[in-house]
N, C-alpha and C positions, 0 to 999 in steps of 0.2 A: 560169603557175600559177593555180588558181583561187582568185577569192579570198575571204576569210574570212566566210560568209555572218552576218548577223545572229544567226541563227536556229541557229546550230552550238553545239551543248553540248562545252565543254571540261572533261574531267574534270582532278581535283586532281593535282598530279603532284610526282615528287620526284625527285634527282640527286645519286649521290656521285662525288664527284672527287676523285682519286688524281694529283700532280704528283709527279715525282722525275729526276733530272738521271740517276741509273742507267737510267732505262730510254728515255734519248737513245743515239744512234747512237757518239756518242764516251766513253759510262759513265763520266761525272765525278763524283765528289761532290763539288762546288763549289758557288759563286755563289747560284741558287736551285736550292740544293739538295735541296727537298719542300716538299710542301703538302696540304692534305686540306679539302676542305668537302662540306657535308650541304646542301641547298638544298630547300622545298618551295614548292608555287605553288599560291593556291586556283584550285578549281574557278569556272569560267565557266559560266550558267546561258544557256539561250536567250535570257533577256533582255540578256544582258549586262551586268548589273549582280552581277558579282564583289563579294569583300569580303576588306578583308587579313587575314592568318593572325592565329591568338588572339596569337601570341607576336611581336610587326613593332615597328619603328619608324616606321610611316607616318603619326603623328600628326606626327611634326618634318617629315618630307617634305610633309606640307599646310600647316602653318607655315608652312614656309621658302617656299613658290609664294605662300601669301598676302599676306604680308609682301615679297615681292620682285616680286609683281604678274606672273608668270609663270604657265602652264600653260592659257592660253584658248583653246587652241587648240580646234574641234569635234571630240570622239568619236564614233570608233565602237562600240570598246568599250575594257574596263581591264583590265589584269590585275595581280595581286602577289603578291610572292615574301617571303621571309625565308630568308635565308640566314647560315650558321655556320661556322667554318672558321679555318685557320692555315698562315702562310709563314712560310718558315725560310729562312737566308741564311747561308752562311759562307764563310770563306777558303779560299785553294787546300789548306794546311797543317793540317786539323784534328787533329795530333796534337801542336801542340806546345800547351804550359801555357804560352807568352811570350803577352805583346801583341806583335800584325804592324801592324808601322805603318804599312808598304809593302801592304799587301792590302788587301782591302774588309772589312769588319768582321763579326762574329757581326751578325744584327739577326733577330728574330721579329716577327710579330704574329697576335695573336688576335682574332677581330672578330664581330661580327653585323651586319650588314645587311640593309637591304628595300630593295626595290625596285618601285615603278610604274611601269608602263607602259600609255602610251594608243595603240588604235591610230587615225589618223585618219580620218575618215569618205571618205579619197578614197581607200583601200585602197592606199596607194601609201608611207606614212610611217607610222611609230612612235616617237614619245618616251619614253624611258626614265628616269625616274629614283631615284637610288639614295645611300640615309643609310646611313653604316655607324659603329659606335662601336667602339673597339678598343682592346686593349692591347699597350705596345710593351713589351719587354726581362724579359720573364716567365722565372723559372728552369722554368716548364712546359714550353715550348718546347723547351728541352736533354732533358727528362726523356721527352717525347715523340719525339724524335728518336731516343735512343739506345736508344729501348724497341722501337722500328721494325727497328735497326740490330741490334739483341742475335741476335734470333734468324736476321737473315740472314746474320748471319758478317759482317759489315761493320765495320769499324772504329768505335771509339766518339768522339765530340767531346770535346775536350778544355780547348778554350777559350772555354766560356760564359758564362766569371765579366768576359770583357771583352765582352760585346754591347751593343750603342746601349741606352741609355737602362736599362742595367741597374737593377734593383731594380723595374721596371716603372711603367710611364706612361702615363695616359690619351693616345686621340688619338684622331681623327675625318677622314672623310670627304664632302662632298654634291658628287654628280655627276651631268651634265645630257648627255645625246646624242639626236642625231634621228639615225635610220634612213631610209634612202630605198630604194625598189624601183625599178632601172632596165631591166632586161629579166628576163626571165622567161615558161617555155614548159613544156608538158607534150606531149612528144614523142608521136607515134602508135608509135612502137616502143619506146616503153619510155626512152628517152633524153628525160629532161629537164633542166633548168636552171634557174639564178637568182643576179642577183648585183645588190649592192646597195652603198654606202657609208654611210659614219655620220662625224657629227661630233661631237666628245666634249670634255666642259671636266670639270677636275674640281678641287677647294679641298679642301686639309687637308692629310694626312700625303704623298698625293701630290696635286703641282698644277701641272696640264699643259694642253695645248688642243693636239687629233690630229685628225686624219682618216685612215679609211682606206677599201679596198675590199676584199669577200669573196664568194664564188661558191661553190656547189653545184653537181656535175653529175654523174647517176645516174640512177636511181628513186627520185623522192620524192612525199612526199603530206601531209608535216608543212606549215606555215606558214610562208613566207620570213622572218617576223619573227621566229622561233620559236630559241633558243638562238643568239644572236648573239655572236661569240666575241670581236669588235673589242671589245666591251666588258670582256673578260675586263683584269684585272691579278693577275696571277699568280695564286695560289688564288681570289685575291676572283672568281668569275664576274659580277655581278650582269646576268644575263638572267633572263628570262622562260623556261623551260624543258617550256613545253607543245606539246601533240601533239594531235591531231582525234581521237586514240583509234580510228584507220584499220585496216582489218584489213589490208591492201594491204603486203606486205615491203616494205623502203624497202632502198637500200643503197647508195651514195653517194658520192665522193671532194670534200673542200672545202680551201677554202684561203683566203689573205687576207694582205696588207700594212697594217702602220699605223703611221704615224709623228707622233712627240708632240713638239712645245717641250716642256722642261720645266724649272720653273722654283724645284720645291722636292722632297725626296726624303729623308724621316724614316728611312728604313732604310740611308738612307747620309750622312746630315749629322748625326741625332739632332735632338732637340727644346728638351726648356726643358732638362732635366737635362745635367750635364757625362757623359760619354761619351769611355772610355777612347782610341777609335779612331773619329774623323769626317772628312770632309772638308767642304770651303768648296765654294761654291757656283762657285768661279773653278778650283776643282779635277773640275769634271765640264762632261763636254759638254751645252751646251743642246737638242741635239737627237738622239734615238734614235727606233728603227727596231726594229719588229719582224715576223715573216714565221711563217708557220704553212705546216701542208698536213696532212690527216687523211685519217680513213675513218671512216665511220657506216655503223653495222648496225643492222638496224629490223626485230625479230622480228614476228608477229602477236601482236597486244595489245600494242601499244605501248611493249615495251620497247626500248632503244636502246642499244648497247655501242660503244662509240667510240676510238679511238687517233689525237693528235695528235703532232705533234714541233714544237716551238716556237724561233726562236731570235732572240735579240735581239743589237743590236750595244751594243759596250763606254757605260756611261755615265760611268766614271774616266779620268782622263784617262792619267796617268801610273803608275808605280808596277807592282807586281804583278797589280794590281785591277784594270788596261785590258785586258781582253780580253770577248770575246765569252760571251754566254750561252746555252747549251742545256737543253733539261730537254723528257720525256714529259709526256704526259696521256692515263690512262685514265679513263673514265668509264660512268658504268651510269645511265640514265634511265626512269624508270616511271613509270604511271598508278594511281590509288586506283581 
């Protein structure tokens, strides 16, 4: 692929995402059952001296690298996001009015995050990092679910008055991953490629340390570091979701594996507040595993319409709640 010259004006770009376990292969309303976030990315000047959106938290994200004596690495350039959005979690059961004590529990979160990323001057890595502040066990979350559900005929939830940390609760994220470009080609027939890995740490509501690996192979013309989905946790995406604003159709099949320790899980343990339905940390597996496989469409001008299917393996051990995860992801990506 070619790579990211100095001198390439990236315009400002924005991203909605649409999760829901309906529109996976086996139409469950379970586990994570929906999700929705808005994502926008300032524009990149020739210079490359971006600047983050009027509404970010990337004042703590410079904090927290000052104070922890991270981020030295040399640029080539920066980019940053702000992103907005919400994940909803419930039992297999949502119509009964009991607590299930045997299932995984109702859990929401609502959040804002930003995200930095630097690319590095050897055009080969990118660091990403990403603050997010959130609230867990919001009665929004129910009332956004069932407003989703009314008019598609779907059944309504009925057990929100027991989700983690009801009455709702602050909670927070800061997470660190490097991007690596390991091959990568722009075919003479139109068949190119790229596939790269990423290491990911992250502290707060979730706190894990993963690696995984992800490929592209199509017609493409975006930037390999450009929407990296290893970083996705569940609605939260925090990438970078910019484009060369190419006129060039893109259109593409990707995929990717990542597997995390992990060693704490607020949507499934709860936090400070008592929580009708949690488990212990002796009650979930230390390690999970998740796998993707999509398709991207790359109209001229820069728009991008995307369908993934995601699926993770069980993080409960026992119980009703030990079984495996599915859920869709649509998504629509644009240029200002």
């Amino acid at each position: 692929m070619e790579p990211t010259q100095a001198g390439t004006v990236i315009p400002a770009g924005w991203r909605l995402s649409m999760d829901n376990d309906l529109t996976a292969p086996n139409n469950n309303d379970q586990d994570f059952t929906g999700g929705i976030s808005f994502s926008y990315t300032s524009a990149s000047p020739a210079t490359g001296l971006s600047r983050p959106p009027r509404i970010s938290l990337d004042a703590v994200i410079g904090f927290i690298e000052q104070t922890a004596g991270i981020g030295s690495e040399t640029p080539r350039r920066t980019f940053y996001a702000t992103e907005a959005g919400m994940s909803v979690f419930t039992p297999t059961d949502t119509q009964s009015r009991k607590v299930q004590y045997d299932d995984r529990p109702y859990a929401s979160l609502l959040f804002l995050s930003s995200s930095r990323q630097t690319l590095l001057a050897n055009d080969r890595q990118a660091i990403t990092r990403t603050f997010t502040l959130g609230a867990l066990g919001l009665a929004l979350s129910a009332d956004v679910q069932n407003a989703i559900h009314r008019p598609l005929g779907v059944d309504l939830a009925k057990g929100w008055d027991y989700q983690v940390s009801t009455g709702g609760e602050p909670t927070l994220r800061y997470s660190l991953s490097r991007q690596t470009r390991h091959w990568a080609r722009k075919g003479t027939n139109g068949l190119d490629y790229d596939l790269s890995s990423t290491l990911k740490g992250s502290l707060g509501y979730l706190t894990d340390l993963g690696w995984g690996i992800s490929g592209r192979l199509g017609r493409i013309s975006s930037p390999w570091w450009s929407d990296n989905p290893l970083l996705e946790d569940y609605a939260e995406r925090g990438s970078i979701h910019a484009t060369r604003g190419a006129s060039r159709r893109q259109f593409y099949l990707w995929g990717g594996l990542f597997v995390r320790a992990r060693v704490y899980n607020a949507l499934l343990q709860g936090q400070f507040r008592d929580s009708p339905v949690s488990y212990s940390r002796a009650q979930l597996y230390p390690v999970i595993a998740n796998a993707w496989v999509g398709l991207e469409y790359v109209l001229d001008g820069g728009i991008r319409v995307g369908y993934s299917w995601h699926g993770e393996t069980t993080e409960v051990r026992h119980g009703k709640g030990s079984r495996n995860m599915t859920w869709g992801s649509l998504s629509i990506t644009g240029s200002f």
